[in-house]
C-alpha positions as CSV (number, residue, x, y, z in Angstrom):
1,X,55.6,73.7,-16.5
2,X,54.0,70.3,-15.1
3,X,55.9,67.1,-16.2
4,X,53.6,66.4,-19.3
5,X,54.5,69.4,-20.7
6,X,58.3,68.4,-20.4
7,X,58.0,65.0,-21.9
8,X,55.9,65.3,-24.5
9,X,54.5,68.5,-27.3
10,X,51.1,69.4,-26.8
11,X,48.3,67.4,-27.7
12,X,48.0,68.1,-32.0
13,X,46.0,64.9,-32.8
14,X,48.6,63.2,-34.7
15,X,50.3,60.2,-33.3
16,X,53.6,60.0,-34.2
17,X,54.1,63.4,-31.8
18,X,52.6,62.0,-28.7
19,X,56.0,61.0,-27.2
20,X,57.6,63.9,-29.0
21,X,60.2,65.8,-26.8
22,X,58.5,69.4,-26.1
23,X,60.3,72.0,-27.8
24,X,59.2,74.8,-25.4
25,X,60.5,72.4,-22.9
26,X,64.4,72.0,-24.4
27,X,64.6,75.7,-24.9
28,X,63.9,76.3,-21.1
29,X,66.5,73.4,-20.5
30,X,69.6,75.3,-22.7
31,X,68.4,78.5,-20.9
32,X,68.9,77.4,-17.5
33,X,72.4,76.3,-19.0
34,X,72.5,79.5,-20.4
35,X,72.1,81.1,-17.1
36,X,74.3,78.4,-15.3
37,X,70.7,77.9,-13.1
38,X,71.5,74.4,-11.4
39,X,68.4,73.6,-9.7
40,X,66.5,75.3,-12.5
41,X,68.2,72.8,-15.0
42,X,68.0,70.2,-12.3
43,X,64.0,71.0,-12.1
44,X,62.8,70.6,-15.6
45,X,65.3,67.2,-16.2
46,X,64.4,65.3,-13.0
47,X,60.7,64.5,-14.6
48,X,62.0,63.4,-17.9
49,X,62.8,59.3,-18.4
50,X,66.6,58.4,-19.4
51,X,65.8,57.8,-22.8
52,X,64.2,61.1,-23.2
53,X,67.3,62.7,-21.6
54,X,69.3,60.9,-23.9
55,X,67.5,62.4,-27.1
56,X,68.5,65.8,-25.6
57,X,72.2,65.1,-25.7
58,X,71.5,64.0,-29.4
59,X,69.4,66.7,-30.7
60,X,71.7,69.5,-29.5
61,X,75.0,70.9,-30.6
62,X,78.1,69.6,-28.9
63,X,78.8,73.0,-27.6
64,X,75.3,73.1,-25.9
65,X,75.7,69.5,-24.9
66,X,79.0,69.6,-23.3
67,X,78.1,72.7,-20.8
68,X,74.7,70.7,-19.9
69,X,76.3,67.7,-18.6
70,X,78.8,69.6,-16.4
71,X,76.2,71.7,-14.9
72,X,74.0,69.1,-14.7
73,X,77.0,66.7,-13.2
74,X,76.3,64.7,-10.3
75,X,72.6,64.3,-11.1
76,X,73.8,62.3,-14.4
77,X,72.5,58.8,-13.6
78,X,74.0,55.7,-15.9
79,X,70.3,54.6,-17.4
80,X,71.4,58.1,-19.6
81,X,74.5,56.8,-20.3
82,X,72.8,53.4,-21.7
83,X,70.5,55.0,-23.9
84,X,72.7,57.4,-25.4
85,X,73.5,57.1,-29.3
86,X,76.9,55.1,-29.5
87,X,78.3,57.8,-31.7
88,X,78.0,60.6,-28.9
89,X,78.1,58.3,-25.7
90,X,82.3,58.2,-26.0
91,X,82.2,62.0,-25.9
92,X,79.5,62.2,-23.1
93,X,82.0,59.7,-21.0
94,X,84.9,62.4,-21.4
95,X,82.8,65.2,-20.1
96,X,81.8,63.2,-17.1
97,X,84.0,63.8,-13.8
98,X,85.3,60.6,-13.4
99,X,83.3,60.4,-9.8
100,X,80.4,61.1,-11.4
101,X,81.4,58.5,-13.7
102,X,81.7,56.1,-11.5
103,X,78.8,56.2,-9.4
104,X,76.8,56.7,-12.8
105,X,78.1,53.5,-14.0
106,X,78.2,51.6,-10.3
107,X,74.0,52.0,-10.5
108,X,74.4,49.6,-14.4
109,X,73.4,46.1,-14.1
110,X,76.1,44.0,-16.0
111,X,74.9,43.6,-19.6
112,X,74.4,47.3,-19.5
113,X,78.2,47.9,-18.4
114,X,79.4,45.9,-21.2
115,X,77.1,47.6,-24.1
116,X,78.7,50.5,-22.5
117,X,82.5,50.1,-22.9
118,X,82.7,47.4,-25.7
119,X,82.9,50.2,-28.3
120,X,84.7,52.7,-26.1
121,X,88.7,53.0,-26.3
122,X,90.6,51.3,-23.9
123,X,91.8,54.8,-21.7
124,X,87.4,54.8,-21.3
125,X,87.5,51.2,-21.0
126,X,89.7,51.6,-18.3
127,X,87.9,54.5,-16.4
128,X,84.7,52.9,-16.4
129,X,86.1,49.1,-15.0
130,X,88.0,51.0,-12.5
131,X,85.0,52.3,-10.9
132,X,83.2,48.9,-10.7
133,X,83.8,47.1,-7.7
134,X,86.0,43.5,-7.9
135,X,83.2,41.3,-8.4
136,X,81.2,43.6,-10.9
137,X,84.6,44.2,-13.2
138,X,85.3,40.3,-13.1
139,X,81.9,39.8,-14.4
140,X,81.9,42.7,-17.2
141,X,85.8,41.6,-17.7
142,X,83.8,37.8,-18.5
143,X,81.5,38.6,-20.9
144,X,83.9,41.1,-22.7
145,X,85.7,38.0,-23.1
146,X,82.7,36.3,-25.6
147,X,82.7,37.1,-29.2
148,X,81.4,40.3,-30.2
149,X,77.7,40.2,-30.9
150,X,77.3,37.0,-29.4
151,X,74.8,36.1,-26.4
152,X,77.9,36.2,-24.2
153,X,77.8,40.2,-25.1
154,X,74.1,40.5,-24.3
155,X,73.0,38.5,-21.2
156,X,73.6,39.5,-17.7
157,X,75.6,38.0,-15.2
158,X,72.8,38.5,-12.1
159,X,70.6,35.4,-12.2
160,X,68.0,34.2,-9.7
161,X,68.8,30.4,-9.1
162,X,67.2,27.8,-7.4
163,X,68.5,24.1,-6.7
164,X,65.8,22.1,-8.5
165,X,64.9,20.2,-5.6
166,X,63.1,23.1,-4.1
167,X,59.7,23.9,-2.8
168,X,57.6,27.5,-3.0
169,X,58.5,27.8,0.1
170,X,62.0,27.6,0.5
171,X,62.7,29.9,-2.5
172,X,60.4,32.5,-1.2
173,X,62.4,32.4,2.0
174,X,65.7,32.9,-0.4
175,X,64.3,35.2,-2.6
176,X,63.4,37.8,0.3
177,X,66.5,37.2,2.4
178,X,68.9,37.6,-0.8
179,X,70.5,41.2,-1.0
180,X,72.0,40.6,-4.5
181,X,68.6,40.1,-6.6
182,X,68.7,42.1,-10.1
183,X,66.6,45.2,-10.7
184,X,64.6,43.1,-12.7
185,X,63.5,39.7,-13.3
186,X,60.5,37.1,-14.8
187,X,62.3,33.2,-14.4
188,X,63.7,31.6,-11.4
189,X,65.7,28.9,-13.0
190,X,66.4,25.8,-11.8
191,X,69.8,24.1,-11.5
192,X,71.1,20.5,-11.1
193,X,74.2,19.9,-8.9
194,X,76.3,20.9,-11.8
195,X,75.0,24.0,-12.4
196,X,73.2,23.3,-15.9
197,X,69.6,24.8,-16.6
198,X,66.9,22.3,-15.8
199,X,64.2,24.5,-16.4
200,X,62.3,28.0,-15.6
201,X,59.3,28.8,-12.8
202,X,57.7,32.0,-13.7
203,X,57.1,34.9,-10.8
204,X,54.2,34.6,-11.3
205,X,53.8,30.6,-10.5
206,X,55.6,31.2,-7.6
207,X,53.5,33.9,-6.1
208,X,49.9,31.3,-7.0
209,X,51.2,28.6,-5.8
210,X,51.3,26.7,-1.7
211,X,54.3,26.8,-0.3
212,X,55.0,22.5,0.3
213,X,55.0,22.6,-3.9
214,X,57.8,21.9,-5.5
215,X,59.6,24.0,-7.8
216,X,59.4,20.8,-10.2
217,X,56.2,20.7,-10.5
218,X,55.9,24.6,-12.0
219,X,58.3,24.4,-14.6
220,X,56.6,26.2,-18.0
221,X,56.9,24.0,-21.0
222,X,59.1,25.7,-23.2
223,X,62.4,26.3,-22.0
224,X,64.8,27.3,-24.5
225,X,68.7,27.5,-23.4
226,X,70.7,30.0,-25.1
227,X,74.9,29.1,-25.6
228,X,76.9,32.0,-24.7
229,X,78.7,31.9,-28.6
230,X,75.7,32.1,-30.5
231,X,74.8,34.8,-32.4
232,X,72.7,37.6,-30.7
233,X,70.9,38.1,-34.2
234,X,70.1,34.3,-33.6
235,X,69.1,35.5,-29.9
236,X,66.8,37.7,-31.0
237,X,65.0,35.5,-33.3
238,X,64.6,32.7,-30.8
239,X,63.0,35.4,-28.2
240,X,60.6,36.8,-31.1
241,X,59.8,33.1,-32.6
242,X,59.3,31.3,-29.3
243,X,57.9,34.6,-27.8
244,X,60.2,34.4,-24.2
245,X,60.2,36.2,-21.7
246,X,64.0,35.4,-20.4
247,X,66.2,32.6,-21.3
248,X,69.5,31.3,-19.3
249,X,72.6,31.2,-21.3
250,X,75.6,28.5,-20.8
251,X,79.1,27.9,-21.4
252,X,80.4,25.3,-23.2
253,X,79.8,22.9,-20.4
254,X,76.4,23.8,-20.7
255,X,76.9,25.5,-17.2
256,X,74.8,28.5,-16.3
257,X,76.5,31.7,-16.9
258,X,73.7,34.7,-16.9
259,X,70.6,35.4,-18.7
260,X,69.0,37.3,-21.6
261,X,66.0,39.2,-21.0
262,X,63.2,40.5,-23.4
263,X,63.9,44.1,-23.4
264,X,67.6,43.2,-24.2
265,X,66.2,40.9,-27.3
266,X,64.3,43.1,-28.6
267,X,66.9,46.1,-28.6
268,X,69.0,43.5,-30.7
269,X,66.1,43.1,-32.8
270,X,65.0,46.6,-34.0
271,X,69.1,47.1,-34.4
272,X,68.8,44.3,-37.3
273,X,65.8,45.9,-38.6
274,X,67.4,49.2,-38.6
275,X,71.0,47.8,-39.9
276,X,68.9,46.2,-43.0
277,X,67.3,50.0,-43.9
278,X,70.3,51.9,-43.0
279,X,72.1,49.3,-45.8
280,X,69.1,49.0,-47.9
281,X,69.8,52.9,-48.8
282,X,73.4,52.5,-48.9
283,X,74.3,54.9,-45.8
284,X,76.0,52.9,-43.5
285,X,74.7,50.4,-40.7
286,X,76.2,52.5,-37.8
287,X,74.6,56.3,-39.2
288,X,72.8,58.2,-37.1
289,X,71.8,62.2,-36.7
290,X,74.7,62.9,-34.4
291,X,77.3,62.0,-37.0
292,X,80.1,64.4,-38.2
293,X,80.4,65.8,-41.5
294,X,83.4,64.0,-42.5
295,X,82.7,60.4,-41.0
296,X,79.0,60.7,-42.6
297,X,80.8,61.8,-46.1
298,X,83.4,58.8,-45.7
299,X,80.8,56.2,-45.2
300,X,78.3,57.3,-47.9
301,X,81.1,57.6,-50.1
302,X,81.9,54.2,-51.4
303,X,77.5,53.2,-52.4
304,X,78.0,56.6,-54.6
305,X,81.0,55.8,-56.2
306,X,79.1,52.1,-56.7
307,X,75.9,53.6,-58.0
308,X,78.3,55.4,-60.3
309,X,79.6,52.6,-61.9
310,X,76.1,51.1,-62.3
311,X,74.9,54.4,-63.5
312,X,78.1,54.3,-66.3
313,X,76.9,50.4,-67.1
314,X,73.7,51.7,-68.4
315,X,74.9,54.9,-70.2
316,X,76.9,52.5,-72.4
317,X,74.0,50.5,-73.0
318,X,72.4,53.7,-74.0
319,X,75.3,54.3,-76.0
320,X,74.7,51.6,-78.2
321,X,71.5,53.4,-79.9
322,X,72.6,57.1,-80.3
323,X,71.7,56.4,-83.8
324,X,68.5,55.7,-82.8
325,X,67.9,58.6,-80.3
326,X,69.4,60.8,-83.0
327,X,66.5,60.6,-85.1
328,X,63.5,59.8,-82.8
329,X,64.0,62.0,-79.9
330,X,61.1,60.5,-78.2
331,X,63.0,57.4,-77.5
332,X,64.8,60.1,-74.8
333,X,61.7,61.8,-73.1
334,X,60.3,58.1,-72.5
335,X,63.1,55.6,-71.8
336,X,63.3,57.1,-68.0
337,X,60.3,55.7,-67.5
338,X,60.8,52.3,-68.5
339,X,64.0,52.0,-66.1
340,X,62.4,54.1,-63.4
341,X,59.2,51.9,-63.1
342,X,61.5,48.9,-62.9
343,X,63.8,50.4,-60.4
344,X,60.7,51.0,-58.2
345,X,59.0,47.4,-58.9
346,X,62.8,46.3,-58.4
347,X,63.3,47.6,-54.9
348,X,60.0,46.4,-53.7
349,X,60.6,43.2,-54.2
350,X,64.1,43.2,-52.4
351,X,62.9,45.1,-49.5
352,X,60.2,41.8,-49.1
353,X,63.0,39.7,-50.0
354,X,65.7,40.9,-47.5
355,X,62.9,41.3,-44.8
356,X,61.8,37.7,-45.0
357,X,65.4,36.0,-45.0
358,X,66.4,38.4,-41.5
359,X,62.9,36.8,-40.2
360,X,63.9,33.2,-41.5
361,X,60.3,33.7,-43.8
362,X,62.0,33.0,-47.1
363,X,63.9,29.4,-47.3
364,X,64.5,26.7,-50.0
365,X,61.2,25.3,-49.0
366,X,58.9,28.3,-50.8
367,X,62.4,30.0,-52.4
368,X,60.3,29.2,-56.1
369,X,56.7,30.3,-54.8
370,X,57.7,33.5,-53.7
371,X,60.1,34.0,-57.0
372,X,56.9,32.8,-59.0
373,X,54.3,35.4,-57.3
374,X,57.0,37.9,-57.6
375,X,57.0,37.3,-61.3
376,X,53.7,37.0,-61.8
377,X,53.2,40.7,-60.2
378,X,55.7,41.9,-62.5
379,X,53.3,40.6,-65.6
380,X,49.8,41.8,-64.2
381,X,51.5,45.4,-63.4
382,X,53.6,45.6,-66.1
383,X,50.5,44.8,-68.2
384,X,48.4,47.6,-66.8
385,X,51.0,50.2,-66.8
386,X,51.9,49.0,-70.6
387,X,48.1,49.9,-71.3
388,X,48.6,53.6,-69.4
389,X,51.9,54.0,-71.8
390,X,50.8,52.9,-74.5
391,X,48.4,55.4,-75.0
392,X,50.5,57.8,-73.4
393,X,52.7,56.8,-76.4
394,X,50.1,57.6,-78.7
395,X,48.6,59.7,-77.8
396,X,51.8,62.4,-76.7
397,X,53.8,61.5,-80.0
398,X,51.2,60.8,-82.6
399,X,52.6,57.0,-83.1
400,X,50.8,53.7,-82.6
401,X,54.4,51.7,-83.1
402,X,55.5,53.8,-80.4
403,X,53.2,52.8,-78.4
404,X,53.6,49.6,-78.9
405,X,57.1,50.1,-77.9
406,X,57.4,51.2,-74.9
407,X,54.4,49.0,-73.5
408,X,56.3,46.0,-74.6
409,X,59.4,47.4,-72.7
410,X,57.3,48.5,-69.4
411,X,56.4,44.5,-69.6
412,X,59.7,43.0,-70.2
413,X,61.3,45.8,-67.2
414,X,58.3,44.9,-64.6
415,X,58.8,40.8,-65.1
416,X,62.4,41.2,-64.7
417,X,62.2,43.4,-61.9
418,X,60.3,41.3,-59.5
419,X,62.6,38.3,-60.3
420,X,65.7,39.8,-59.9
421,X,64.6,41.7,-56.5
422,X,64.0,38.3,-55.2
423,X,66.5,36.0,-57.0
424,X,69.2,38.5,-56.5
425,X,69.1,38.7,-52.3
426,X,69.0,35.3,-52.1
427,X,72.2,34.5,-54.1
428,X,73.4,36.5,-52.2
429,X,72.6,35.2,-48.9
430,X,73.6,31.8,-50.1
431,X,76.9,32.7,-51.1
432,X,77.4,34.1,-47.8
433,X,77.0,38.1,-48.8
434,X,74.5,40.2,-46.7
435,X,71.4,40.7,-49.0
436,X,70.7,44.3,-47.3
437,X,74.6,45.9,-48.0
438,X,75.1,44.5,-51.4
439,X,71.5,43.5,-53.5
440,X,70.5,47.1,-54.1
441,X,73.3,48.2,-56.4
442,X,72.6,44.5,-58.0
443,X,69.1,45.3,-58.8
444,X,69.2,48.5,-59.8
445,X,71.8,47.7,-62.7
446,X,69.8,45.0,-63.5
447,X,66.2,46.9,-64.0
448,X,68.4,49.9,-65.7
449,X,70.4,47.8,-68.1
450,X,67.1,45.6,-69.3
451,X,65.0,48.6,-69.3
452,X,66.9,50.7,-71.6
453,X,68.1,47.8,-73.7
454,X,64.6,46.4,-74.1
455,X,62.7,50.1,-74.7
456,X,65.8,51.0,-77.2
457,X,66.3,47.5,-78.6
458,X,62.6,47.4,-79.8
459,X,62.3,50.9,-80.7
460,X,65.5,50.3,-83.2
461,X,63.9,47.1,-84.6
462,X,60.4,48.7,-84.8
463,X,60.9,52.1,-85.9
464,X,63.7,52.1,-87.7
C-alpha cells in the first residue's frame, strides 16, 4: 500500500472524497493494533500528515484509540496533538507517557502550546509546562496570562526582529547566524529603540533586494499592528479584510510581544463560521462527532425545551379557532404549509443576516436596504407561491374562498418572514445578544404564530 492509497480513497470522481481518509487504509491500521505489529502500525502512519492522524483518533472508538496511541508511543509527534478535536485531545494527553509527552510537546512552537493546555485541567496543565524548558514555559505562562480569546491567546512569542536602522545586508548576516528562528515565517519587523513595531519587510524583499539597502526603504505599505487584548474574532477579520500575511502584536505600551500568522487567523476564522452554524441549529458551539452521549444530550437539551415553548405558543394560537377547524377540516391539512413556507423563507433570511453582521457586511449604513429587499422577496415569492396554493386550494377542496385563503396567508407569512429574519438578528446584535444562539427560536415563533393566525384568522372571517 503506496502513500496515496493511505491518505486518500481511491479516485471516484467526486470531490468532496479526494482528501477522504482511505477506509482500506484505517482497517489495516486497527489490525496492526490488533496484532500489536509496531513497525507494521509505524509503517502505514509515518506517510500520513498530522491532521490526517488526528481524524483517526476521532473517527475511532475510544477503546481502539487508546491501544493505538500506546503502541504507536514514541513516534506520537505534537503537530497530532494540535490538530486533535478539543473534546478528545484531554484524553489523548492522559494516554501519553509523560516522556513522550514531553518531547511531543517540546517540538510545539508557542501559540501551539498554549491552544494546547488552555482548555486542559490544571494536573495536564501542569504536565505539559513541566516538560517545556524555562524560557519556553515563561513564554506560554505569558500569553496564558491574556484574556481568553484575545490575540494575546493566538500569536506566538518567536518573532524575527530587526533594528530599523538596518541594511539587507546586516539582517541577512543575522538571520543565518540566529539559531532561535521559528519554523516559520513571512515579515521581519522592524523595531525602534523601544521595542514598538515600525513596520514589516517581506522575505521576499529581502531576498530581491542589494545588500547596502536599507531595511527602511522596503517596508510594505500596509502594516496593521494588532493589541494583545483585542479580540481574536476581531483578529481574524483584520487578516481576512486587509488580506495579511502576519501582523505583530503589542502590549499596552505598544511594545512588541509576538506575532499572528495567517494560518493561525484563519483557524480563528472558520471556528466563527462554524460556532454561527453549530448555534444556528441549536446544538451547541463546542459539538463535534467525538462527543459523549450524555454531554451531547445536555447541551441539546435546553434549544428543545425552547423550541417547545415556541411550539406551545403557536398551538394556543391554533387553539383559538377549534371552532373553525371543527367544521372545515381543510383549514388542518393546509395550515402546515402556510407556517412551514414561512419557517423556510424565515431562516433564509437570518442565515444572510447573521452571516453579514460576523463579516461586518450588515451595518446601520444599509441596515434598511437590506430589510427592504428582504421584504420585497417576501412579496414577489409569497405572490407566486399564493398563485401555486391557490389553485391547489381549489382545486383539492372544491372552494374558490379557500383558495383565496390560504394565498392571502402564504403572502402575509412570506413578507413577515423575510422582515423578521433580518430585523430580528439585528436587535439582537444591538442589544448585545449573539444573533446565531438566540434569533432562530425568535423567528420561528414569529413565522409560526403569524402563519397560523393569518391562514385561521381569514379562513374564520371568510368562510364562516
Amino acid at each position: 500500500m503506496n502513500r496515496d492509497d493511505i491518505a486518500t480513497e481511491p479516485e471516484t470522481g467526486a470531490d468532496d472524497a479526494t482528501y477522504a481518509l482511505d477506509r482500506k487504509a484505517i482497517a489495516a491500521i486497527l489490525f496492526a493494533v490488533d496484532m500489536e505489529d509496531k513497525a507494521q502500525l509505524t509503517a502505514l502512519m509515518e506517510p500520513l500528515h498530522a491532521a490526517d492522524i488526528a481524524d483517526i483518533l476521532e473517527q475511532i472508538n475510544a477503546y481502539d484509540r487508546i491501544r493505538l496511541i500506546r503502541l504507536y508511543d514514541r513516534e506520537f509527534d505534537g503537530d497530532i496533538l494540535s490538530e486533535l478535536d478539543e473534546s478528545i485531545r484531554e484524553e489523548v494527553i492522559s494516554v501519553l507517557r509523560p516522556q513522550v509527552l514531553a518531547d511531543a510537546v517540546r517540538e510545539l512552537e508557542s501559540d501551539d502550546v498554549v491552544d494546547l493546555v488552555e482548555d486542559l485541567g490544571e494536573p495536564q496543565q501542569e504536565a505539559i509546562l513541566d516538560a517545556l524548558e524555562e524560557a519556553d514555559r515563561i513564554a506560554v505562562e505569558q500569553s496564558l496570562a491574556y484574556p481568553e480569546y484575545s490575540a494575546g491567546r493566538l500569536m506566538q512569542r518567536e518573532v524575527v526582529m530587526a533594528p530599523e536602522h538596518w541594511t539587507v545586508g546586516e539582517t541577512i548576516d543575522f538571520l543565518r547566524s540566529s539559531d532561535n528562528l521559528p519554523e516559520h515565517f513571512y515579515h521581519v519587523v522592524l523595531v525602534d529603540p523601544r521595542l514598538h513595531p515600525v513596520g514589516n519587510v517581506t522575505l521576499g524583499q529581502l531576498m530581491r533586494s542589494r545588500r547596502e539597502v536599507a531595511l527602511g526603504d522596503l517596508t510594505e505599505d500596509l502594516f496593521q499592528v494588532i493589541p494583545a487584548t483585542q479580540d481574536e474574532g476581531e483578529v481574524a477579520y483584520a487578516f481576512n479584510q486587509y488580506h495579511l500575511i502576519s501582523a505583530p502584536v503589542v502590549d499596552e505600551e505598544g511594545r512588541l510581544v509576538g506575532v499572528i500568522t495567517i494560518d493561525d487567523a484563519m483557524i480563528v476564522l472558520d471556528e466563527e463560521h462554524e460556532e454561527d452554524i453549530l448555534r444556528l441549529a441549536g446544538v451547541g458551539e463546542e459539538s463535534s462527532l467525538a462527543d459523549r452521549v450524555i454531554s451531547t444530550t445536555r447541551r441539546r437539551f435546553p434549544w428543545l425545551a425552547v423550541n417547545l415553548v415556541t411550539a406551545i405558543l403557536a398551538s394556543l394560537v391554533i387553539a383559538q379557532f377549534d371552532a373553525a377547524i371543527g367544521q372545515i377540516v381543510a383549514l388542518a391539512v393546509l395550515m402546515p404549509i402556510v407556517a412551514s413556507m414561512g419557517g423556510n423563507a424565515g431562516t433564509q433570511s437570518l442565515t444572510v443576516a447573521v452571516r453579514a453582521i460576523a463579516t461586518k457586511d450588515l451595518t446601520g449604513s444599509n441596515v434598511w436596504r437590506v430589510i427592504r429587499r428582504e421584504v420585497l422577496v417576501g412579496v414577489i415569492n409569497g405572490m407566486i407561491f399564493a398563485i401555486v396554493m391557490g389553485v391547489v386550494g381549489w382545486i383539492w377542496f372544491g372552494s374558490l374562498a379557500l383558495g383565496y385563503v390560504i394565498a392571502a396567508a402564504m403572502v402575509i407569512n412570506l413578507v413577515v418572514a423575510g422582515f423578521a429574519g433580518t430585523v430580528i438578528p439585528v436587535l439582537l446584535d444591538r442589544i448585545g445578544v449573539d444573533p446565531a444562539l438566540a434569533s432562530g427560536a425568535f423567528v420561528t415563533t414569529v413565522t409560526d404564530v403569524v402563519g397560523f393566525f393569518a391562514f385561521l384568522g381569514l379562513a374564520a372571517v371568510v368562510l364562516l
